[in-house]
C-alpha positions as CSV (number, residue, x, y, z in Angstrom):
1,X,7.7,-50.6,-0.1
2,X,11.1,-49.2,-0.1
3,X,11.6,-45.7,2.0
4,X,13.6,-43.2,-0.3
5,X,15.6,-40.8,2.6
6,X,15.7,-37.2,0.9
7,X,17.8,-35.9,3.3
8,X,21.9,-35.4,2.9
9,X,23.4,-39.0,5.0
10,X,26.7,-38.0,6.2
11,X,27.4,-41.0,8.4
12,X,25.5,-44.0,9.5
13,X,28.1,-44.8,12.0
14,X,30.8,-42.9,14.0
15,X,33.8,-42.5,11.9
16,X,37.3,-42.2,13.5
17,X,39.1,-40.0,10.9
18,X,42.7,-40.5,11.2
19,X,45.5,-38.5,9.3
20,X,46.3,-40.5,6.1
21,X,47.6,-39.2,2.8
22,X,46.3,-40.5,-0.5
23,X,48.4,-41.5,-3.4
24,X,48.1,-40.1,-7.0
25,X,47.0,-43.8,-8.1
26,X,44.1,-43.6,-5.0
27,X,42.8,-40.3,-6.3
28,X,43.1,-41.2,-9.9
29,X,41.0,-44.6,-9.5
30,X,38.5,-42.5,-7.2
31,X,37.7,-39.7,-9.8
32,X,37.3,-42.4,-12.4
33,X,34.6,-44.5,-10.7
34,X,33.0,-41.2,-9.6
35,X,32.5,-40.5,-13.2
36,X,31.9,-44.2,-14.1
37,X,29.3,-43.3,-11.6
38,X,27.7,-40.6,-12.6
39,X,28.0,-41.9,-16.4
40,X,25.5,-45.0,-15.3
41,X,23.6,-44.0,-12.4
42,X,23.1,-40.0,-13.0
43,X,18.8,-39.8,-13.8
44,X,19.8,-36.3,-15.9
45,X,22.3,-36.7,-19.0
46,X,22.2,-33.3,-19.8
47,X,23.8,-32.2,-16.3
48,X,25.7,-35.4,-15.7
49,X,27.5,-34.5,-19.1
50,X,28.7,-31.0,-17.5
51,X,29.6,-32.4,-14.5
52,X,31.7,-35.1,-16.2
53,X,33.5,-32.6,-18.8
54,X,34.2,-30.3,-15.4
55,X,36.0,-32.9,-13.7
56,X,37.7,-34.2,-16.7
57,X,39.2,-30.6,-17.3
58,X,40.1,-30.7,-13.6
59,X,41.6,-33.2,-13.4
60,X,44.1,-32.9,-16.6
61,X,45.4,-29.6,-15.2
62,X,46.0,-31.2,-12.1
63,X,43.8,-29.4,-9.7
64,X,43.3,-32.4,-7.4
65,X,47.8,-33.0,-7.6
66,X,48.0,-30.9,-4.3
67,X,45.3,-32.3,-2.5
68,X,46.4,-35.4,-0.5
69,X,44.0,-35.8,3.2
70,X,41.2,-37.8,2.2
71,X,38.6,-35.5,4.0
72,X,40.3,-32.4,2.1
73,X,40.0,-34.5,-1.3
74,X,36.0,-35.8,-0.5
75,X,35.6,-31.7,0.4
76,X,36.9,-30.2,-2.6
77,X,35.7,-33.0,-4.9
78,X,31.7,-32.4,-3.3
79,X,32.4,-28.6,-4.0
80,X,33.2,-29.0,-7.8
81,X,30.6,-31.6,-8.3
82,X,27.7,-29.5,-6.9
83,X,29.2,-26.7,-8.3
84,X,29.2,-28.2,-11.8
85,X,25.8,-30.0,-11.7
86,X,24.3,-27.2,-9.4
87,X,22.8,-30.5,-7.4
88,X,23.1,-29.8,-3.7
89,X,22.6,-33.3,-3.1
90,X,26.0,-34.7,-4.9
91,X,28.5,-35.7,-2.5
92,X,32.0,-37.3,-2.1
93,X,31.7,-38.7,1.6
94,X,34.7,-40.1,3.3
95,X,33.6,-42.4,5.6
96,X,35.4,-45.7,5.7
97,X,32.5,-47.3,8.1
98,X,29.9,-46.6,5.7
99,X,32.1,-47.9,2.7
100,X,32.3,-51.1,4.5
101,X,28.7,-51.9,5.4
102,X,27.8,-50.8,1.6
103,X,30.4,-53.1,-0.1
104,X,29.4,-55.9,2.2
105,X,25.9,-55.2,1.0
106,X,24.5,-54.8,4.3
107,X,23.1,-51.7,4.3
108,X,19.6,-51.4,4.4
109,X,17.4,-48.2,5.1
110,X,15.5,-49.6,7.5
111,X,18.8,-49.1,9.7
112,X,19.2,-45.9,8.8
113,X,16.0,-45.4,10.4
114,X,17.0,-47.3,13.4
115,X,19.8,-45.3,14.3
116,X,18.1,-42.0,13.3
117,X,15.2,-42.7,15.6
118,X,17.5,-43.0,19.1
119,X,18.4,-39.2,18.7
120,X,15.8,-38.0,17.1
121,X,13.3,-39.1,19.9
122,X,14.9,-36.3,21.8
123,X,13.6,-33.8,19.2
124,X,10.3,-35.4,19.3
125,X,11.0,-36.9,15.7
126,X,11.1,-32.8,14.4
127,X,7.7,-31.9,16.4
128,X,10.1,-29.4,18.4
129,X,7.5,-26.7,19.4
130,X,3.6,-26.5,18.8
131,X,1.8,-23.1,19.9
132,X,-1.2,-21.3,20.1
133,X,-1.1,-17.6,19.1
134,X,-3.2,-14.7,19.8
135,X,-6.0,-14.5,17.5
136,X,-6.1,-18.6,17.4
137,X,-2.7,-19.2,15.0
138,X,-0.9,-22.0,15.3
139,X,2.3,-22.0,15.0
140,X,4.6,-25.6,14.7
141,X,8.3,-25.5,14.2
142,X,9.1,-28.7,12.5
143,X,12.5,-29.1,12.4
144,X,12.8,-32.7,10.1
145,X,10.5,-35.2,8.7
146,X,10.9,-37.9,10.3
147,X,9.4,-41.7,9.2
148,X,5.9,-42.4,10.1
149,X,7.2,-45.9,11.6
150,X,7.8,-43.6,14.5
151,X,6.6,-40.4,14.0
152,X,3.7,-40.9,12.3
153,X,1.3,-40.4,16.0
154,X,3.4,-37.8,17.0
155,X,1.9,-36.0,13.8
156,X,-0.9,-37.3,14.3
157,X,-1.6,-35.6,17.8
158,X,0.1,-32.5,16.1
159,X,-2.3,-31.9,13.9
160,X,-5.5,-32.5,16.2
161,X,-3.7,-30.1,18.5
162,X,-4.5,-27.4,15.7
163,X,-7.6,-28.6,14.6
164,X,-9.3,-25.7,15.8
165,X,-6.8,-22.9,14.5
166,X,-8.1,-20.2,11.9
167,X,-4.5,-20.0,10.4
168,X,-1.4,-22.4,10.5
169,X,2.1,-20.9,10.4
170,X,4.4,-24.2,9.2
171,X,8.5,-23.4,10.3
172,X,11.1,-24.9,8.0
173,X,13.3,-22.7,8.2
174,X,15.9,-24.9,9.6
175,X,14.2,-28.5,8.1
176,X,16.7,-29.8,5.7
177,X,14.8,-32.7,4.4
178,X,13.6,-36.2,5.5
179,X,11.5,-38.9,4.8
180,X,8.8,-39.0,2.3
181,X,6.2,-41.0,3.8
182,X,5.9,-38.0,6.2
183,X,5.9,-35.4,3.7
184,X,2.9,-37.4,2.4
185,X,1.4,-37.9,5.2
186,X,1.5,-34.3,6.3
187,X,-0.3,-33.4,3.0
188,X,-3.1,-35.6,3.9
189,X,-4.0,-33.4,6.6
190,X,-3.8,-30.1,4.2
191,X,-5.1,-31.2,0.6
192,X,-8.2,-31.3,0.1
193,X,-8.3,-34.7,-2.4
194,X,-11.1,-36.2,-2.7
195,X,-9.3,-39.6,-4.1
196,X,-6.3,-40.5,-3.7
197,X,-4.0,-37.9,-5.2
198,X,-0.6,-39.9,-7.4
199,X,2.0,-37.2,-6.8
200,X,4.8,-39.3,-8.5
201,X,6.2,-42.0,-9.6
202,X,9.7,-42.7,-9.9
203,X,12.0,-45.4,-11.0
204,X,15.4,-46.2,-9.6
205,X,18.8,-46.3,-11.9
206,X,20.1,-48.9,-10.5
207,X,17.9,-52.0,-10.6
208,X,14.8,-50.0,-12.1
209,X,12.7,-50.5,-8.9
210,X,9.6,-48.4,-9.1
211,X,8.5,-45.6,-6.2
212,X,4.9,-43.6,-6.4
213,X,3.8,-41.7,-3.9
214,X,0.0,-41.1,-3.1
215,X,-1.8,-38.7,-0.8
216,X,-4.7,-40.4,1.2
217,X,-7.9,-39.2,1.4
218,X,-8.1,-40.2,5.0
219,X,-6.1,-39.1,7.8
220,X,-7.3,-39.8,11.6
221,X,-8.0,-36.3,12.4
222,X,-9.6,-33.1,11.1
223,X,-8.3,-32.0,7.5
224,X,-7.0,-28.1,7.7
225,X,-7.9,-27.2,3.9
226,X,-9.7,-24.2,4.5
227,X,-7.6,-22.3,6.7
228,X,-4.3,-19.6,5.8
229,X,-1.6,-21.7,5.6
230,X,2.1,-20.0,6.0
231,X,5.4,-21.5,5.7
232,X,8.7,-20.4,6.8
233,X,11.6,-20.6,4.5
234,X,15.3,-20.1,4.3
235,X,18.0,-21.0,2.1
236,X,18.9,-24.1,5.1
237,X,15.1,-25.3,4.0
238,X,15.7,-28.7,1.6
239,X,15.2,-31.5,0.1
240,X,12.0,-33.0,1.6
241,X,11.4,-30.2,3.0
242,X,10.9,-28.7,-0.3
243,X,9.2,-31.3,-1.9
244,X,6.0,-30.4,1.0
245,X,6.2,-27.3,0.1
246,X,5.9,-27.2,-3.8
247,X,3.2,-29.6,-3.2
248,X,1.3,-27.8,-0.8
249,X,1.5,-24.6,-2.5
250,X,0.5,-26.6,-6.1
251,X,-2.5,-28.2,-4.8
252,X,-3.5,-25.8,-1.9
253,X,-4.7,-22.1,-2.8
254,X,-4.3,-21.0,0.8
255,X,-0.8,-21.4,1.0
256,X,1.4,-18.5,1.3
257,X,5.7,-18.7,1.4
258,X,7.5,-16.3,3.9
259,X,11.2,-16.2,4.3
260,X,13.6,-16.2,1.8
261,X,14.7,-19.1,-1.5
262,X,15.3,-22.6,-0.5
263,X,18.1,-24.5,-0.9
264,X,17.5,-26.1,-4.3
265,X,17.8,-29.7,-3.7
266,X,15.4,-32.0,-5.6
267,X,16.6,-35.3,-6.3
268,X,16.5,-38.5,-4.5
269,X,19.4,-40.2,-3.3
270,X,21.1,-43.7,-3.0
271,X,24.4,-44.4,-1.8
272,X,27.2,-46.1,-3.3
273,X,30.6,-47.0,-2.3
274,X,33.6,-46.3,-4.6
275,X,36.1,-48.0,-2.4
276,X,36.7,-49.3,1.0
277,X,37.4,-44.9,2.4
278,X,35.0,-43.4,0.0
279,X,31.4,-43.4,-0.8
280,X,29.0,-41.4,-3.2
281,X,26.1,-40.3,-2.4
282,X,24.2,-39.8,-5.7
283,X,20.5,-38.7,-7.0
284,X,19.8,-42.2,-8.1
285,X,15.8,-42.0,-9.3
286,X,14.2,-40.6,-12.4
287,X,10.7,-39.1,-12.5
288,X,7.9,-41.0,-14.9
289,X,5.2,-39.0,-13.8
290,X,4.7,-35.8,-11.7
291,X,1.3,-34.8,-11.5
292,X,3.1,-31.4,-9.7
293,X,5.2,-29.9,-12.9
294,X,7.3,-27.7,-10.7
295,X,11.1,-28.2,-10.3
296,X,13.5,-26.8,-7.7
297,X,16.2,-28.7,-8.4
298,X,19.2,-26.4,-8.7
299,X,16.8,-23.5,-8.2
300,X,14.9,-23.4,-4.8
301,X,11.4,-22.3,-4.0
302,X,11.1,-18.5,-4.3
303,X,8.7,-17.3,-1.4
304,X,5.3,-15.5,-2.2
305,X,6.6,-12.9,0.8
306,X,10.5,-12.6,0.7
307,X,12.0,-11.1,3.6
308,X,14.9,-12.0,6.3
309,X,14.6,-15.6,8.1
310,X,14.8,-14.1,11.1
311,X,11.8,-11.9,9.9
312,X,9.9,-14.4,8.6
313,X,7.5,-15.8,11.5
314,X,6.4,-12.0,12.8
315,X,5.9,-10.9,9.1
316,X,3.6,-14.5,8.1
317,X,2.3,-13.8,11.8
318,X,0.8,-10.3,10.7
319,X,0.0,-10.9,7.5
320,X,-2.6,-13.9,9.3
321,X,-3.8,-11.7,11.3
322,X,-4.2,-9.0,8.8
323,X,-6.7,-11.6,6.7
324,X,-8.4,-13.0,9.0
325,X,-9.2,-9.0,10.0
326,X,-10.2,-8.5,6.6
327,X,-12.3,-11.8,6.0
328,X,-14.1,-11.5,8.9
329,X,-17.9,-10.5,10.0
330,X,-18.4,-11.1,13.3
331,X,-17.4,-8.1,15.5
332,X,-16.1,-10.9,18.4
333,X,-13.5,-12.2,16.4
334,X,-12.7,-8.9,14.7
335,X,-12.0,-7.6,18.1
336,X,-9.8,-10.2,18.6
337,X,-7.8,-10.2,15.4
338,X,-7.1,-6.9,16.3
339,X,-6.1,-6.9,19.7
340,X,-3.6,-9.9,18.5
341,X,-2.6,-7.2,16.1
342,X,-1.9,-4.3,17.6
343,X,0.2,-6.5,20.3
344,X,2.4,-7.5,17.2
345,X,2.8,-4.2,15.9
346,X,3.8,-2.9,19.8
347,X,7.3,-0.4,19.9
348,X,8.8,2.4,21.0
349,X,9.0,3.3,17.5
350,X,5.5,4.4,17.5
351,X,5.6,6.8,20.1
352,X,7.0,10.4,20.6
353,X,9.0,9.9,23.7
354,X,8.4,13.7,24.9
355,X,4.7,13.0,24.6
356,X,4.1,9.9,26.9
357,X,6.4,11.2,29.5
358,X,3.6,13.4,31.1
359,X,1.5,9.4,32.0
360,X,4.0,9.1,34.4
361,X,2.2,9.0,37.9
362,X,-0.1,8.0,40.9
363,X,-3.2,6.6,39.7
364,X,-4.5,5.2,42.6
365,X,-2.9,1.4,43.7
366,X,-1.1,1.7,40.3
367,X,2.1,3.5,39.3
368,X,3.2,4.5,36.4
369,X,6.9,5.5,36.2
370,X,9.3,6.9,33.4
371,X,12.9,5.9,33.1
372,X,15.6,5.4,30.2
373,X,12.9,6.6,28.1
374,X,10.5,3.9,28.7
375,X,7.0,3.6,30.7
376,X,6.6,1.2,33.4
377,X,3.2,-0.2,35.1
378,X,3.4,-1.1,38.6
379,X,0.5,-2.1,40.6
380,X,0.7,-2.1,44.1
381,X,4.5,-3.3,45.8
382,X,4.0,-6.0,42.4
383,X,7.2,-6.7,39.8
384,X,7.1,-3.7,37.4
385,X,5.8,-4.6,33.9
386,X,7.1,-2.8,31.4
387,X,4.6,-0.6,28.7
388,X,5.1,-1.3,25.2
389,X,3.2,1.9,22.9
390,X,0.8,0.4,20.6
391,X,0.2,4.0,19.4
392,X,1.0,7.7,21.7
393,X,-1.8,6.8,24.4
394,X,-2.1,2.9,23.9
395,X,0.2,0.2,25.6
396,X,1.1,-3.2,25.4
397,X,1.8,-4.4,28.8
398,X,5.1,-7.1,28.2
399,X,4.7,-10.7,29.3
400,X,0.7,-9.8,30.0
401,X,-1.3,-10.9,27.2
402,X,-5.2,-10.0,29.0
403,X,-4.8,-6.6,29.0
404,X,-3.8,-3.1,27.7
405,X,-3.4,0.2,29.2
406,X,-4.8,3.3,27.5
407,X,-4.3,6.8,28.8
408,X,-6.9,9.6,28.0
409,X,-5.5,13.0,28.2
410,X,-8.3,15.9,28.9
411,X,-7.3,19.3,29.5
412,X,-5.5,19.1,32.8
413,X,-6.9,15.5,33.3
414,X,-5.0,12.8,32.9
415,X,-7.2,9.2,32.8
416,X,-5.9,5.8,33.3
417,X,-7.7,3.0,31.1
418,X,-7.0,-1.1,32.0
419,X,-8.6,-2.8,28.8
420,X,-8.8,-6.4,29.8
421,X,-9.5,-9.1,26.7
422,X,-12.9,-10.2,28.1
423,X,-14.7,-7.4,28.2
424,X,-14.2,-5.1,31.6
425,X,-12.7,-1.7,31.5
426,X,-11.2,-0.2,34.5
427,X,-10.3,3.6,34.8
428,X,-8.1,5.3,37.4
429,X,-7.8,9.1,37.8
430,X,-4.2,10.5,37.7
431,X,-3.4,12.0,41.0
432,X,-0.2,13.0,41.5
């Protein structure tokens, strides 16, 4: 069955752009097979219409007159038809190479694929970082979705590397798309169907081939339905990218969105040349049936939690640890929620400087020093590890995740606490 790439193809080979000038008879003949194009192939009348009537008016006042590179012309011509159809997946792409291998017919996606696959082996096909947090969250950065023809063990081994997590953090935040086979092979692992779930079918407009895609009931691994699920957006976050996420969050209560509005870019592509520089890449399938009834297309996916990108993986971070805290009974794992916790929430922020001054001291093999403002734990002739207040008597020690340091002041008495994560306490008497 035919692979649909959701993702924007800029190039399938290396193009050598050289300084040429186009003539008005080459931009005129362009524009008109664009909207020939978009006339035919277009799955939306209603927005193909306004793109149409934009360029039309565009063109009769001459706006394109001035404009004579070809990479200026395929630039300003992808700007106005996105900005008309508000579809960020509309683009003139000047790419001679391309052009060629499309009117000779002997482009096939498979290729695509091909090529794809030699550099994005060194990304680990868009596994690019899997982690275990404090307080048992995982945490994968997934930065494409990459065909299961090569990928599809990678996620595989992914997703039995979380298996035992009690919340999943998903980062898209720079995932602009991919291939749907992965995006429904991902879901696999976090819907809990039990048949196999149709999320679409789809038929092409241009030889009226049909698409479906369906969600397996089985995936070699442990299914993660019951767990907090969070995933990291931005406005860089498309295409495929999006279409896991609206499913996810349709057909999975858990799910919660952090970041900010994705990019907005729904519709399938196909590309076609217009001539032998020039080839448009064009949403080129219309939904028959979408058991999900949401649409980003032009839009984006709000999140449930909006806040800065940059933001976005401390603030889904806390707010896992923050229900797991609340959900909770056992006192084990409450203690560990919140010693994950109050390591997140750690800054100078939270301290009166004037106040934890007076820690400073000999207490015993350990010294504590104050400078720029800041504590300092040294034990021994060891590195000095710098204390991060938790609150005005309780410290995170940077870089050491087993223990904490809590001072206890009494009268004249100043008493140092080492909390470790196990269990032990140590205490050491301030002496000098």
């Amino acid at each position: 069955m035919k692979k649909k790439i959701f993702f924007l193809l800029l190039a399938f080979l290396s193009v050598q752009i050289k300084a040429q000038t186009l003539t008005a008879a080459e931009k005129t003949n362009i524009l008109s097979d664009v909207i020939q194009k978009l006339e035919i192939i277009y799955p939306i009348p209603v927005i193909s219409e306004k793109i149409i009537i934009g360029l039309k008016t565009q063109i009769s006042n001459g706006y394109y007159d001035g404009i004579n590179s070809p990479v200026d012309f395929a630039t300003q011509v992808t700007n106005n038809l996105e900005h008309f159809g508000n579809d960020k997946h509309l683009d003139l792409i000047y790419n001679p190479d391309l052009a060629k291998v499309l009117i000779e017919d002997s482009f096939v996606s498979s290729d695509y694929t091909k090529e794809e696959a030699k550099t994005e082996i060194w990304n680990n096909y868009g596994f690019k970082e899997l982690k275990i947090l404090e307080g048992n969250v995982g945490y994968l950065n997934l930065s494409v979705f990459f065909s299961t023809d090569y990928a599809g063990k990678i996620a595989d081994i992914s997703m039995a590397y979380f298996s035992n997590c009690n919340a999943l953090m998903i980062d898209l935040r720079q995932n602009g798309g991919g291939w749907g086979d992965m995006v429904v092979y991902l879901l696999g692992y976090l819907i809990d169907n039990k048949e196999p779930l149709l999320l679409n079918i789809t038929e092409s407009t241009l030889d009226s081939s049909i698409y479906s895609e369906i969600v397996p009931t089985y995936v070699p691994g442990k299914k993660l339905t019951n767990i907090p699920i969070y995933i990291l957006t931005s406005p860089a976050t498309a295409s495929a990218a999006e279409a896991f996420i609206s499913h996810l969050k349709y057909f999975n209560t858990n799910v919660t969105i952090v970041g900010k509005k994705t990019k907005g870019a729904e519709n399938p592509v196909e590309h076609i040349a217009i001539d032998e520089k020039f080839v448009l890449q064009i949403p080129a399938w219309k939904k028959i049936y979408a058991k999900n009834p949401i649409v980003w297309e032009g839009v984006g996916i709000n999140p449930d939690i909006e806040v800065d990108p940059g933001e976005a993986m401390v603030t889904a971070y806390k707010n896992a640890l923050q229900k797991l805290l609340k959900t909770s009974n056992e006192q084990t794992a409450i203690d560990i929620y919140q010693w994950a916790l109050d390591g997140l929430i750690a800054s100078y922020d939270n301290a009166d400087i004037s106040s934890i001054k007076k820690y400073a001291g000999s207490y015993g093999k350990v010294q504590i020093k104050f400078r720029d403002d800041e504590l300092y734990y040294q034990f021994e002739d060891r590195p000095t590890i710098l204390l991060i207040p938790i609150s005005d008597d309780y410290f995170l020690a940077e870089g050491v995740d087993y223990f904490r340091i809590k001072f206890i002041t009494n009268g004249d008495m100043i008493t140092m606490k080492q909390i470790f994560t196990y269990g032990n306490e140590r205490e050491y008497f301030k002496t000098k």
